[in-house]
MIGU-716397 format. One line per field, with one value per atom (N, C-alpha, C, CB): residue in one letter; chain; atom name; x, y, z. Coordinates in steps of 0.02 Angstrom, whole numbers, plus 50000, padded with zeros to 5 digits. Glycine has a CB too. Example, Ala and Ser with C-alpha at 12.3 -4.5 7.8 and 13.67 -1.06 7.14 Angstrom:
residues 2
r c(A/A/A/A/S/S/S/S)
c c(A/A/A/A/A/A/A/A)
a c(N/CA/C/CB/N/CA/C/CB)
x c(50660/50615/50660/50565/50642/50684/50645/50704)
y c(49716/49775/49835/49776/49888/49947/50002/49970)
z c(50390/50390/50390/50452/50354/50357/50394/50286)
end
This chain:
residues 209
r c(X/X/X/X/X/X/X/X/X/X/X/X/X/X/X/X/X/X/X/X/X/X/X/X/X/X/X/X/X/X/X/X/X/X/X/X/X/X/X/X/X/X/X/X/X/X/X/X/X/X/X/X/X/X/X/X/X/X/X/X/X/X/X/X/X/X/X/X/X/X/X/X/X/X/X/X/X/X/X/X/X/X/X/X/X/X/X/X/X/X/X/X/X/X/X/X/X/X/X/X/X/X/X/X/X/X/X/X/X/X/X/X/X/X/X/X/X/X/X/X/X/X/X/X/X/X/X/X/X/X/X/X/X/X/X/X/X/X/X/X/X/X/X/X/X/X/X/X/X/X/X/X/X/X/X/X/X/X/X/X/X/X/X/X/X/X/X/X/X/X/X/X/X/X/X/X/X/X/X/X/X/X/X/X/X/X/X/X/X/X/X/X/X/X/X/X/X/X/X/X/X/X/X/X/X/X/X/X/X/X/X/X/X/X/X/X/X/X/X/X/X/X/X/X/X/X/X/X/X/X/X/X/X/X/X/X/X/X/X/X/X/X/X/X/X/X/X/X/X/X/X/X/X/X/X/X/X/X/X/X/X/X/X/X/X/X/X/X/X/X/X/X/X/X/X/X/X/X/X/X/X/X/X/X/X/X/X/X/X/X/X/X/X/X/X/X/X/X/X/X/X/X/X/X/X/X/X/X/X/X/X/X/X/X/X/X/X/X/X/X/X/X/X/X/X/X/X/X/X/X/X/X/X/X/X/X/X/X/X/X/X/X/X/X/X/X/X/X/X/X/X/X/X/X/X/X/X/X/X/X/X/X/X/X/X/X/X/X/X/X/X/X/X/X/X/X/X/X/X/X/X/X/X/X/X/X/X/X/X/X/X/X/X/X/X/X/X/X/X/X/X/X/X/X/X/X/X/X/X/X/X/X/X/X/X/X/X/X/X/X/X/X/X/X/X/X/X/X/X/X/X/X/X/X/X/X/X/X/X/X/X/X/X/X/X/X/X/X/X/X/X/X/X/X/X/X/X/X/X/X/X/X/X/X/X/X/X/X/X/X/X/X/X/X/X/X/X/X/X/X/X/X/X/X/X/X/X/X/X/X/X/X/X/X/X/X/X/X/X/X/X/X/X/X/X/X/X/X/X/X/X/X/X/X/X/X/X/X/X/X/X/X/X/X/X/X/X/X/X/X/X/X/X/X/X/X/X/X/X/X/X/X/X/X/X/X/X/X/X/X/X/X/X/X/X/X/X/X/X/X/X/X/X/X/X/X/X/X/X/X/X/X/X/X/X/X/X/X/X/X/X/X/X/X/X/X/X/X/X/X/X/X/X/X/X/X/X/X/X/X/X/X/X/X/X/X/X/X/X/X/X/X/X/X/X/X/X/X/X/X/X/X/X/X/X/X/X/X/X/X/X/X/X/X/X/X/X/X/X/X/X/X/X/X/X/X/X/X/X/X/X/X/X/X/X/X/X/X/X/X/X/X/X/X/X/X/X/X/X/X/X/X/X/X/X/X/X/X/X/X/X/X/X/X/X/X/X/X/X/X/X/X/X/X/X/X/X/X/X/X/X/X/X/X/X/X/X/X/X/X/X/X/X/X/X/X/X/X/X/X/X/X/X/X/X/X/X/X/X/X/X/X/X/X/X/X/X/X/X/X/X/X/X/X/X/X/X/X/X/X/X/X/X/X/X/X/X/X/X/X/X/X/X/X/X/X/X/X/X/X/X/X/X/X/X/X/X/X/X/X/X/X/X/X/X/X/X/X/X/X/X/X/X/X/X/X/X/X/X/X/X/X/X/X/X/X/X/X/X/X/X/X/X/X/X/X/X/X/X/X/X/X/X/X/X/X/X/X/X/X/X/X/X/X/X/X)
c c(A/A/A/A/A/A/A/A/A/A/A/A/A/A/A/A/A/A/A/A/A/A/A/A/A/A/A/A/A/A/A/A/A/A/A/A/A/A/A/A/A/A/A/A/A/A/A/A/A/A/A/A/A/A/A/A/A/A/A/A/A/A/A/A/A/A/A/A/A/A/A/A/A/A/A/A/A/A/A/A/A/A/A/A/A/A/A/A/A/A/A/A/A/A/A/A/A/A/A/A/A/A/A/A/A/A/A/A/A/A/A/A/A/A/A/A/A/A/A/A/A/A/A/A/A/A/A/A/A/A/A/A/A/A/A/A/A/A/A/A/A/A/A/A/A/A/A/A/A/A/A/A/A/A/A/A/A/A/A/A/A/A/A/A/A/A/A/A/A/A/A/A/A/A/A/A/A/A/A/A/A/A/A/A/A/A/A/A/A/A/A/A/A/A/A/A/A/A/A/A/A/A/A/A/A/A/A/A/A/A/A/A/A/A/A/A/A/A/A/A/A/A/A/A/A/A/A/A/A/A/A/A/A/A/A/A/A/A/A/A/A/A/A/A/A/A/A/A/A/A/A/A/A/A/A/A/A/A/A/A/A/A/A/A/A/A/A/A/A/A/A/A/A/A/A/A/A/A/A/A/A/A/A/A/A/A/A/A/A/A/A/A/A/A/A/A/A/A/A/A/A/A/A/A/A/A/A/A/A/A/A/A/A/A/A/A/A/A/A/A/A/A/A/A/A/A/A/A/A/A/A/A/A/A/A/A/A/A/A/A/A/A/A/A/A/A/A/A/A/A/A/A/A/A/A/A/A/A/A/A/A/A/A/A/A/A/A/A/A/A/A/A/A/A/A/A/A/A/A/A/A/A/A/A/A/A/A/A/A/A/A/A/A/A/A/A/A/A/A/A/A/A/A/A/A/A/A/A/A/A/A/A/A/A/A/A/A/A/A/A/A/A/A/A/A/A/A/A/A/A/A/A/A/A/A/A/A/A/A/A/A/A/A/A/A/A/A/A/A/A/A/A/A/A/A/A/A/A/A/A/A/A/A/A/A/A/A/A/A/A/A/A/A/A/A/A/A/A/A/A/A/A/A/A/A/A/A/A/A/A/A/A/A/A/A/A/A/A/A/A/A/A/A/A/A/A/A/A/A/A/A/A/A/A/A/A/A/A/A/A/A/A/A/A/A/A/A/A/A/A/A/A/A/A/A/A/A/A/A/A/A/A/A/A/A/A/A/A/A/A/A/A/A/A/A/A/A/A/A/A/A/A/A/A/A/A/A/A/A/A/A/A/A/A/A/A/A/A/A/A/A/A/A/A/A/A/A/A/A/A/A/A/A/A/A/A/A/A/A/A/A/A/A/A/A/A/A/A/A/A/A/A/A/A/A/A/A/A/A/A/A/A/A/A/A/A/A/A/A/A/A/A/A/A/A/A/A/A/A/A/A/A/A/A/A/A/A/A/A/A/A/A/A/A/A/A/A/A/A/A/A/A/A/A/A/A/A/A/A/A/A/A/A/A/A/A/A/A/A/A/A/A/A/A/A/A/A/A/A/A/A/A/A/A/A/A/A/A/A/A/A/A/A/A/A/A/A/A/A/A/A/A/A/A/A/A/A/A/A/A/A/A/A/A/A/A/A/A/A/A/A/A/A/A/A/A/A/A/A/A/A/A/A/A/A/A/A/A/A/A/A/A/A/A/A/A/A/A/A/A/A/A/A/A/A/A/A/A/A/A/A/A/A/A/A/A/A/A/A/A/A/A/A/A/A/A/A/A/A/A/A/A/A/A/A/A/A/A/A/A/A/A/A/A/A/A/A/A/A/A/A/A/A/A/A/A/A/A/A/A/A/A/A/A/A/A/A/A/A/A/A/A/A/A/A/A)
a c(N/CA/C/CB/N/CA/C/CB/N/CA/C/CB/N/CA/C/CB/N/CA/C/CB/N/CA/C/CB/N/CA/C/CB/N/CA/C/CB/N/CA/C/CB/N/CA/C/CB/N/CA/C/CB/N/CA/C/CB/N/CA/C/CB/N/CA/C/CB/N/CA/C/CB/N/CA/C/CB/N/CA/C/CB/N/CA/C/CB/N/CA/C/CB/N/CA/C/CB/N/CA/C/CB/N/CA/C/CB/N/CA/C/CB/N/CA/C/CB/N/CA/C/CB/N/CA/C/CB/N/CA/C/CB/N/CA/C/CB/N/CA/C/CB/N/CA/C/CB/N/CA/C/CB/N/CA/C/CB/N/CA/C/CB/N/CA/C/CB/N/CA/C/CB/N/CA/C/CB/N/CA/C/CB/N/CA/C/CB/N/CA/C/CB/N/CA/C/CB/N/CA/C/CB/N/CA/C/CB/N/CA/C/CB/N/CA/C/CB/N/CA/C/CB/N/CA/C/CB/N/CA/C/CB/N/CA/C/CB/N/CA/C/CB/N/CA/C/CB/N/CA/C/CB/N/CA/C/CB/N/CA/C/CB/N/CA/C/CB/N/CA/C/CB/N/CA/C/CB/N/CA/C/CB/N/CA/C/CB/N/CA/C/CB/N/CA/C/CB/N/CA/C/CB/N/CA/C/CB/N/CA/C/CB/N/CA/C/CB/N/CA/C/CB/N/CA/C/CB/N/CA/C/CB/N/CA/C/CB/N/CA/C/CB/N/CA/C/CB/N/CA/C/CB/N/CA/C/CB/N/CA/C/CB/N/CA/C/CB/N/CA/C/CB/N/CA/C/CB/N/CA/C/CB/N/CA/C/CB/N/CA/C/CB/N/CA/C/CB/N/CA/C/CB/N/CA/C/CB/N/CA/C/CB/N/CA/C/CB/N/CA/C/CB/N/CA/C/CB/N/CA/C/CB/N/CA/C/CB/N/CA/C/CB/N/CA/C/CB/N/CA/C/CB/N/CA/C/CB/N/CA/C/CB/N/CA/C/CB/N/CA/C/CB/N/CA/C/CB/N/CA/C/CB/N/CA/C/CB/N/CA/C/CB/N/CA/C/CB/N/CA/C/CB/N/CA/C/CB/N/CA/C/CB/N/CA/C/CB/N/CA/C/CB/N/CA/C/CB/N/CA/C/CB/N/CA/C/CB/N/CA/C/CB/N/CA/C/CB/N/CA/C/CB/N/CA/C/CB/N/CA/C/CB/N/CA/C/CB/N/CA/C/CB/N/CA/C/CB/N/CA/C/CB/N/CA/C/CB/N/CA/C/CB/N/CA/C/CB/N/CA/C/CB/N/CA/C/CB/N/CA/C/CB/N/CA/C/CB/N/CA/C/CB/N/CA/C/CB/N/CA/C/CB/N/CA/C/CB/N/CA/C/CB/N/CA/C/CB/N/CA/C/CB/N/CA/C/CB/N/CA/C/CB/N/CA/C/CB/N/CA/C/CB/N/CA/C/CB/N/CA/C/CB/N/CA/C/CB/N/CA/C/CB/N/CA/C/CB/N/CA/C/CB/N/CA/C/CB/N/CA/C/CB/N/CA/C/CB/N/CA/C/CB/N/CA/C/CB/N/CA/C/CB/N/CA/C/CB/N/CA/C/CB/N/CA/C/CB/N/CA/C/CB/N/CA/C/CB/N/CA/C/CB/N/CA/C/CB/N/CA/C/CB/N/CA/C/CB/N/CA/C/CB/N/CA/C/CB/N/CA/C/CB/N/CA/C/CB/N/CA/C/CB/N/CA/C/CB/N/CA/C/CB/N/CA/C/CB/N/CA/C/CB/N/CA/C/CB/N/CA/C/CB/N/CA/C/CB/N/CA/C/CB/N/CA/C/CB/N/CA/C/CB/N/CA/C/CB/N/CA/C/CB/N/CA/C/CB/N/CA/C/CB/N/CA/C/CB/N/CA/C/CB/N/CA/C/CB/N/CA/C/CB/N/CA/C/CB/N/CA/C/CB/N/CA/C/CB/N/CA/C/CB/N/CA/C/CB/N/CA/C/CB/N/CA/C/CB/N/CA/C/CB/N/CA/C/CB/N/CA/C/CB/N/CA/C/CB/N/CA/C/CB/N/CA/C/CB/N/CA/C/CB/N/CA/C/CB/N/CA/C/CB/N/CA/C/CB/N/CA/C/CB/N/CA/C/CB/N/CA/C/CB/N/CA/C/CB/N/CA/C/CB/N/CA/C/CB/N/CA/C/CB/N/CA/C/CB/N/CA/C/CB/N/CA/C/CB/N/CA/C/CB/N/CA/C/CB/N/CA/C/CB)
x c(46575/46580/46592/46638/46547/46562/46617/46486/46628/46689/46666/46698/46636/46594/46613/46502/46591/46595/46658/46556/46707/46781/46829/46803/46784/46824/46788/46778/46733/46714/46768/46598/46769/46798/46875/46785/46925/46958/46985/46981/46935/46921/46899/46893/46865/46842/46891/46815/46962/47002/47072/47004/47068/47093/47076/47114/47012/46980/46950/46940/46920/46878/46809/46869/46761/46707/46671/46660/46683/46610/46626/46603/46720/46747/46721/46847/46727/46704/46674/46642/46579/46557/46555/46508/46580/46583/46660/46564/46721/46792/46778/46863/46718/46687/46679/46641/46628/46559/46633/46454/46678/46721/46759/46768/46798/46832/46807/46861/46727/46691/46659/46624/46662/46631/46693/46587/46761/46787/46842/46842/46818/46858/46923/46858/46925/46992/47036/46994/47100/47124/47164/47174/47132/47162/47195/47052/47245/47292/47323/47346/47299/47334/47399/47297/47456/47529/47576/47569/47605/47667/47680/47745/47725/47767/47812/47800/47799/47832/47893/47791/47969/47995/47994/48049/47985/47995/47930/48007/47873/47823/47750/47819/47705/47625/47573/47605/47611/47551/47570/47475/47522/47542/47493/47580/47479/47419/47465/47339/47443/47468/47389/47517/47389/47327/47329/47327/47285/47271/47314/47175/47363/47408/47396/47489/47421/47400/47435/47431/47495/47496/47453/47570/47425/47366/47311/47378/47264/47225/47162/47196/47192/47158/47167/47130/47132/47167/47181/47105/47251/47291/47297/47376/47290/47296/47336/47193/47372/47381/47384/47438/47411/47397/47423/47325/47490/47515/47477/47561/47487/47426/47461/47396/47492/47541/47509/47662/47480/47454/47387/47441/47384/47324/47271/47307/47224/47136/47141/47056/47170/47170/47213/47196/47265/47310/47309/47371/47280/47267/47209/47259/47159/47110/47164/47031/47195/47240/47265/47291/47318/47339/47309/47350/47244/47185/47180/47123/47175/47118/47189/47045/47233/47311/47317/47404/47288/47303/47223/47345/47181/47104/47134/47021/47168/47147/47195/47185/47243/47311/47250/47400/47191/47177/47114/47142/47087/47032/47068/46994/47144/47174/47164/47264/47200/47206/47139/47223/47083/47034/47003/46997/47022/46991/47073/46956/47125/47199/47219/47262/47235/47273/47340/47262/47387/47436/47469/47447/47472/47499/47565/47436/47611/47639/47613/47668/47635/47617/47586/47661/47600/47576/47552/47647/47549/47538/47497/47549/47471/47413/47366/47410/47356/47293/47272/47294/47323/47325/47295/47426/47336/47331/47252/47387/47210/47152/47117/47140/47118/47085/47089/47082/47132/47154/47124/47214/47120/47090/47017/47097/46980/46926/46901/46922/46942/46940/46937/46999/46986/46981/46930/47052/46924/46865/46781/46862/46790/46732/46727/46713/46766/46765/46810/46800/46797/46846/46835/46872/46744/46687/46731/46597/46754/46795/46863/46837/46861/46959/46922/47047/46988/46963/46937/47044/46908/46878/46904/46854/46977/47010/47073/47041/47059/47107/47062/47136/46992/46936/46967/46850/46969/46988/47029/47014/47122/47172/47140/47229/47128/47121/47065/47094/47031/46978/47048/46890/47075/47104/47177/47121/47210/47231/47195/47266/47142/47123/47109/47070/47093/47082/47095/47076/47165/47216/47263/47262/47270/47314/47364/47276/47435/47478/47463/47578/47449/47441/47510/47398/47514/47557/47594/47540/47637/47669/47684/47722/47690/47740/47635/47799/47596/47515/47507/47464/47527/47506/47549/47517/47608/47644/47634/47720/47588/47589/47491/47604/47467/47387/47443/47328/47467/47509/47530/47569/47578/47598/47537/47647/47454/47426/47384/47422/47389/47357/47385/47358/47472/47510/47470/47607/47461/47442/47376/47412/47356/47314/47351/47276/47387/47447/47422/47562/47461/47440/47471/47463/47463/47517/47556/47564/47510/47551/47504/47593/47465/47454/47502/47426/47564/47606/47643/47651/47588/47612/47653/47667/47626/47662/47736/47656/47751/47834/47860/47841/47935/47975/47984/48037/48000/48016/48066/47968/48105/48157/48126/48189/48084/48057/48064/48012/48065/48070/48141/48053/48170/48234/48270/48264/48336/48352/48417/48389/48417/48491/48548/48527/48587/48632/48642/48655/48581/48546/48580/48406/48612/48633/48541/48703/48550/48499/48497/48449/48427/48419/48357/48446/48344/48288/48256/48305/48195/48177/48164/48169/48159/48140/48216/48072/48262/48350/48382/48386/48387/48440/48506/48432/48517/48573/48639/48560/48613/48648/48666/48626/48693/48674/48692/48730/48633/48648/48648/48592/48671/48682/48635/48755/48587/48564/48606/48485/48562/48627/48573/48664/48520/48461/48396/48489/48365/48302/48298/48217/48269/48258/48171/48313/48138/48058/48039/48032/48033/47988/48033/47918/48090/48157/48230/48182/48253/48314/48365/48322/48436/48494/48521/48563/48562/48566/48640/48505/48681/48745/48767/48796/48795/48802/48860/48819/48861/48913/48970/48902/48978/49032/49064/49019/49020/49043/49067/48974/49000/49013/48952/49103/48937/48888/48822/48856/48792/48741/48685/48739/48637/48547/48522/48514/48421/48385/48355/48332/48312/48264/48197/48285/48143/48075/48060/48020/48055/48056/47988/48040/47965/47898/47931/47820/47987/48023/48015/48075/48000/48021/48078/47982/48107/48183/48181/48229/48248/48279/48340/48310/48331/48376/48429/48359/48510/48567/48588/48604/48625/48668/48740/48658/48754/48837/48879/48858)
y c(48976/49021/49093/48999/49128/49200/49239/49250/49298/49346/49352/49434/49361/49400/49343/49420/49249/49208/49164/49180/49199/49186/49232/49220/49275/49354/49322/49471/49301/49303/49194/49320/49175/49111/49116/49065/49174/49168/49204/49171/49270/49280/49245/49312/49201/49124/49073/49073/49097/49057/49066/49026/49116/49169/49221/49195/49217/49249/49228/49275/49244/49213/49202/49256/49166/49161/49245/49088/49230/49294/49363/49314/49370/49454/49438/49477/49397/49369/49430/49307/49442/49488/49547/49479/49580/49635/49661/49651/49611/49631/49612/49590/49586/49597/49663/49576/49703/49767/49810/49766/49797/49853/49864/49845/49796/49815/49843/49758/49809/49831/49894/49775/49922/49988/50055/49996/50029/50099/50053/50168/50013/49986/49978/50035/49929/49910/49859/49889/49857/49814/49764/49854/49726/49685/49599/49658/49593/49571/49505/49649/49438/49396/49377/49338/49384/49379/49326/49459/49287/49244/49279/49242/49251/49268/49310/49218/49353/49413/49408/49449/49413/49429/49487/49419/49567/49635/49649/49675/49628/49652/49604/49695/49579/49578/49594/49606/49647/49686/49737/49702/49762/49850/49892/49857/49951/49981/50045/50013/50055/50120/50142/50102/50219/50249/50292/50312/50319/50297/50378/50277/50349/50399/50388/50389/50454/50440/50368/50516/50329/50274/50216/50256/50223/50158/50188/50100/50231/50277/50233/50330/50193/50169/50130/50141/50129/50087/50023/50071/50005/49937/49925/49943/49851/49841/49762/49835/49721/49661/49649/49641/49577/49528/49477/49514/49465/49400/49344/49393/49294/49216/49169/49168/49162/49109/49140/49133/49188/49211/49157/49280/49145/49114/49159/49072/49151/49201/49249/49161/49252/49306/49363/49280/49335/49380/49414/49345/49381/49421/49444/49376/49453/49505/49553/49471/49545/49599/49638/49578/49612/49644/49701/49603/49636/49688/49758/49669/49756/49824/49851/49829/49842/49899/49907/49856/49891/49941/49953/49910/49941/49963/50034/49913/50049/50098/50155/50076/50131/50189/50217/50156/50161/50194/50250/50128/50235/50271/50331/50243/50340/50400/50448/50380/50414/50447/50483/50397/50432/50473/50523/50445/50526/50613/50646/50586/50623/50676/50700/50647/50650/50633/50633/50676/50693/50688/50674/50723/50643/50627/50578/50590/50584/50524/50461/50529/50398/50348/50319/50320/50329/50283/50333/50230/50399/50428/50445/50455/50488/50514/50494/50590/50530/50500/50427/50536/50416/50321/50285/50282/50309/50263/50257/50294/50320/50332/50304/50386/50286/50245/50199/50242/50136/50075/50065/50068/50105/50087/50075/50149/50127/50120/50063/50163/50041/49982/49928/49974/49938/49862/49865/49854/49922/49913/49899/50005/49929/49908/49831/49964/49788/49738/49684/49761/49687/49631/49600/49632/49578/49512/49467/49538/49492/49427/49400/49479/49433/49394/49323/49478/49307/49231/49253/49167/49219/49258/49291/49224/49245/49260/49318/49179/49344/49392/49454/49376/49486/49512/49569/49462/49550/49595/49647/49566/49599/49639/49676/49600/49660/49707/49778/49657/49764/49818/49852/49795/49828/49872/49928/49826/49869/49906/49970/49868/49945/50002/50055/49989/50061/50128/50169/50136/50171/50221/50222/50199/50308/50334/50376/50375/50371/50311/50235/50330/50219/50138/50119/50071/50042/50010/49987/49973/49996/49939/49855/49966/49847/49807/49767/49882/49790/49766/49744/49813/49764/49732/49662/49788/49685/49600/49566/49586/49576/49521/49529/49526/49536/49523/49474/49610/49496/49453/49390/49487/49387/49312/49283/49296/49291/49285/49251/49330/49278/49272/49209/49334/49216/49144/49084/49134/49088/49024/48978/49045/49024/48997/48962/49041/48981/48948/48856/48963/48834/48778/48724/48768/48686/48650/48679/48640/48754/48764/48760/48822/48673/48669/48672/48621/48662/48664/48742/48628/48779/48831/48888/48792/48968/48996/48982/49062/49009/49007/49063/49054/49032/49073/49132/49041/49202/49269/49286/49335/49340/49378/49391/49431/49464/49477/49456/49479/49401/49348/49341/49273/49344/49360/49442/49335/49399/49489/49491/49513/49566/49582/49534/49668/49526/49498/49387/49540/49387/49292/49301/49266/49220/49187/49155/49121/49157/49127/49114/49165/49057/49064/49067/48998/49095/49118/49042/49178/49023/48995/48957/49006/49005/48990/49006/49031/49032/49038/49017/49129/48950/48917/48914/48868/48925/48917/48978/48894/49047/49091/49094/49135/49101/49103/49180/49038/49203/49276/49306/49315/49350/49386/49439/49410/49448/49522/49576/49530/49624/49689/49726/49748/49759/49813/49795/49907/49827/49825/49914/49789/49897/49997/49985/50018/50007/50007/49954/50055/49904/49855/49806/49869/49818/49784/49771/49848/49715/49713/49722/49648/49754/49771/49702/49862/49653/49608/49588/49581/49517/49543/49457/49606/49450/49365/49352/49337/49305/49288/49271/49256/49234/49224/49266/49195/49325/49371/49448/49381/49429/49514/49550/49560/49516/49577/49590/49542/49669/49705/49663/49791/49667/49648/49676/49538/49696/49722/49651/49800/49633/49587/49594/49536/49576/49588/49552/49581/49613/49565/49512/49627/49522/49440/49384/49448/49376/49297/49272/49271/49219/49147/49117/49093/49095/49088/49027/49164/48993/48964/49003/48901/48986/48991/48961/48984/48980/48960/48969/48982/48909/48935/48938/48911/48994/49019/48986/49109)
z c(42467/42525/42501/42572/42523/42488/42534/42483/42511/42554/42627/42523/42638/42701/42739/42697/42708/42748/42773/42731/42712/42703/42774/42611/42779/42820/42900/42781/42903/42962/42983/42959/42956/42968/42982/42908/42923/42953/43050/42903/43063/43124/43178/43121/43159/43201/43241/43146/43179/43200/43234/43156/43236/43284/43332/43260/43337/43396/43457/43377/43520/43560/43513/43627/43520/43484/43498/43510/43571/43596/43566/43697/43531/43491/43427/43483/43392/43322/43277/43333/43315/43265/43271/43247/43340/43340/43308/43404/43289/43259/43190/43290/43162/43115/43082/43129/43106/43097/43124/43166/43164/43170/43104/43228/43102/43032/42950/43019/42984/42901/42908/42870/42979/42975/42963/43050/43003/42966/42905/43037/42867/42802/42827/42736/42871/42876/42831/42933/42808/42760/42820/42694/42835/42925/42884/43014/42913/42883/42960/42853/42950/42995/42970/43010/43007/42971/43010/42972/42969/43009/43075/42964/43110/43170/43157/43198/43170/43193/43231/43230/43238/43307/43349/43307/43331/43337/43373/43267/43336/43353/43371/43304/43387/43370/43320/43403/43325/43261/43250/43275/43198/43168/43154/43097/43158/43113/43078/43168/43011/42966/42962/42877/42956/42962/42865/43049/42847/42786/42754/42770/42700/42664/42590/42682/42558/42474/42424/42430/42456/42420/42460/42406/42530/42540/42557/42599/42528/42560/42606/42500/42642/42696/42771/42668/42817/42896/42864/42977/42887/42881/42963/42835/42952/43043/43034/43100/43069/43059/43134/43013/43142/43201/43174/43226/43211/43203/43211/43238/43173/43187/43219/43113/43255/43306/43398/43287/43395/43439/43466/43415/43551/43537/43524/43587/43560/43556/43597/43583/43644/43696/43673/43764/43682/43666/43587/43681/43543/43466/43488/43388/43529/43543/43593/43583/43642/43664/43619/43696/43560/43511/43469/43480/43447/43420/43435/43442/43506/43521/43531/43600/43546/43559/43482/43603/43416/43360/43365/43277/43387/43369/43403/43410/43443/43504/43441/43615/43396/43366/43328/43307/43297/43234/43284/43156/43334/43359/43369/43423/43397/43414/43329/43445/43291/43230/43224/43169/43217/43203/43238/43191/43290/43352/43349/43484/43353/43348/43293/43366/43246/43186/43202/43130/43237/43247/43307/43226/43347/43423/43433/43464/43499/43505/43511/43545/43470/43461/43521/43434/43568/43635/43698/43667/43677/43731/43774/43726/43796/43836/43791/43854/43743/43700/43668/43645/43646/43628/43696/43617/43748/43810/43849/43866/43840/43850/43809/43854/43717/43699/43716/43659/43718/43746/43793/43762/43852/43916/43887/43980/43867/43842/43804/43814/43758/43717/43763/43670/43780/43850/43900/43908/43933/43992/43947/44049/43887/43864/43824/43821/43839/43797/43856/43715/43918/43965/43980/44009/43961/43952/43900/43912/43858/43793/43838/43693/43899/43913/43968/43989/43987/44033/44112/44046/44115/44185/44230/44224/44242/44303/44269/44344/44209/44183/44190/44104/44198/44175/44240/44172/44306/44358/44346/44405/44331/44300/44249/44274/44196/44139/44154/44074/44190/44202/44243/44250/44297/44330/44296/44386/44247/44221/44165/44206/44136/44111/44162/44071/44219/44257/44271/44286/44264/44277/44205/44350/44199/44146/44179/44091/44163/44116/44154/44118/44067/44105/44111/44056/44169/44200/44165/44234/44126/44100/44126/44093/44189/44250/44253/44355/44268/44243/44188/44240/44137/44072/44054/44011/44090/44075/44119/44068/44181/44216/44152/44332/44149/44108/44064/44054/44007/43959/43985/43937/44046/44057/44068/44117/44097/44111/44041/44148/43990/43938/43899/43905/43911/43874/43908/43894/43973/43999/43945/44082/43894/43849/43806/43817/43799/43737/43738/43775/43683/43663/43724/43585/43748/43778/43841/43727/43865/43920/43960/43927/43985/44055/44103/44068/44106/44153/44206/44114/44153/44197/44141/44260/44153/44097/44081/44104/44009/43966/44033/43849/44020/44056/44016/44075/44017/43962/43988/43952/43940/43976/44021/43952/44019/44107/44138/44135/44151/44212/44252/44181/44207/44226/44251/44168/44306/44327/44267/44440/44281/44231/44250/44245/44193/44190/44183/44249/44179/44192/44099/44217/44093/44040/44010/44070/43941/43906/43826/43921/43833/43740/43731/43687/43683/43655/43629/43595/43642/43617/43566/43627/43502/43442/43418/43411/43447/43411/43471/43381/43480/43520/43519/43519/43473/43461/43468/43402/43496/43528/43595/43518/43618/43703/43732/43754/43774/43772/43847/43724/43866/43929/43921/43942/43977/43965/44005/43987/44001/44014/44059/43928/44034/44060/44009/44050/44059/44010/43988/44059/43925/43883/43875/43761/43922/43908/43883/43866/43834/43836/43805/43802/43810/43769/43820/43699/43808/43839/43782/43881/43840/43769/43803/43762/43762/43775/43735/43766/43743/43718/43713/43778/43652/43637/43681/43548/43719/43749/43728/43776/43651/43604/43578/43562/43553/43499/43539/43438/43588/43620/43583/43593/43535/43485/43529/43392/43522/43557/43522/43548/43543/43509/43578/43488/43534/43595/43588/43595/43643/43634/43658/43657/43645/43689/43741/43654/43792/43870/43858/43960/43819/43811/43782/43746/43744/43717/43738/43708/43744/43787/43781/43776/43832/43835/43887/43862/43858/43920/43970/43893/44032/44073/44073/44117/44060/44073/44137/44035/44181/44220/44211/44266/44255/44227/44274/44228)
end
């Protein structure tokens, strides 16, 4: 198996089929060093844009992601590196980021599931995009997840301030939220008292108090 057929297989297996060759010809056209990575807790993904110790686009994508949502991911760092290349210098998510993204997505909302294709066009239409839209597209997108015919994971979001919980994958804390800070809750162990933020996407169980 040569490189080319090594690079396009492992995209196969993390992508929708129909993103495949065009996240191909993207990455090989502006030389991306694209990187599928364990589970993340902080983040999804990353892009660094090209400096004198990596003088080139780095992009990753967690692989615990199903297909949808690592093409969501995708194009939210496809869109940092498109900014870089017409800005170079801007806020990370701002006016300009947010206009690529839309673009990225409205031009590519044939790859999501049918009944996600509406939302996502709609959220791309309007700048500043929705935040409170994109997580309902996202819960929308878990429903792909492995094993969740029963209906999407519960998330923080889901919950109002102050609901007892555990994190899914760390059961073994049990935590109070407090507020949400933009795409994060400050959140507070019920044993210790100790602060943590968390990402309103976790999946969690519900405690009652």
């Amino acid at each position: 198996m040569t490189t080319e057929e090594r690079y396009r297989a492992i995209l196969r297996n993390h992508l929708p089929p129909q993103a495949v060759e065009w996240i191909y010809a993207y990455l090989n056209h502006h030389k991306v060093h694209f990187h599928v990575t364990r589970e993340r807790r902080t983040k999804y993904g990353d892009y660094r844009w090209p400096q004198p110790q990596h003088p080139f686009h780095e992009m990753s994508v967690n692989g615990d992601l199903n297909p949808y949502l690592f093409l969501w991911v995708f194009l939210h760092e496809a869109a940092h590196l498109e900014t870089h290349l017409k800005y170079s210098s801007v806020q990370p998510h701002g006016h300009e980021w947010q206009a690529e993204y839309a673009s990225l997505l409205a031009a590519r909302a044939d790859d999501f599931p049918e009944e996600v294709r509406p939302l996502v066009l709609r959220y791309a239409a309007r700048i500043p995009l929705s935040r409170v839209l994109a997580r309902s597209i996202e819960e929308e997108l878990h429903r792909h997840d492995s094993g969740a015919g029963a209906g999407p994971s519960l998330r923080l979001d889901n919950l109002p301030a102050g609901s007892l919980f555990r994190l899914k994958k760390k059961p073994d804390i049990l935590f109070a939220s407090i507020e949400r800070r933009r795409t994060r809750w400050l959140c507070r162990d019920a044993a210790t008292g100790r602060l943590y933020t968390v990402s309103g996407g976790a999946e969690v169980e519900r405690e009652l108090s």
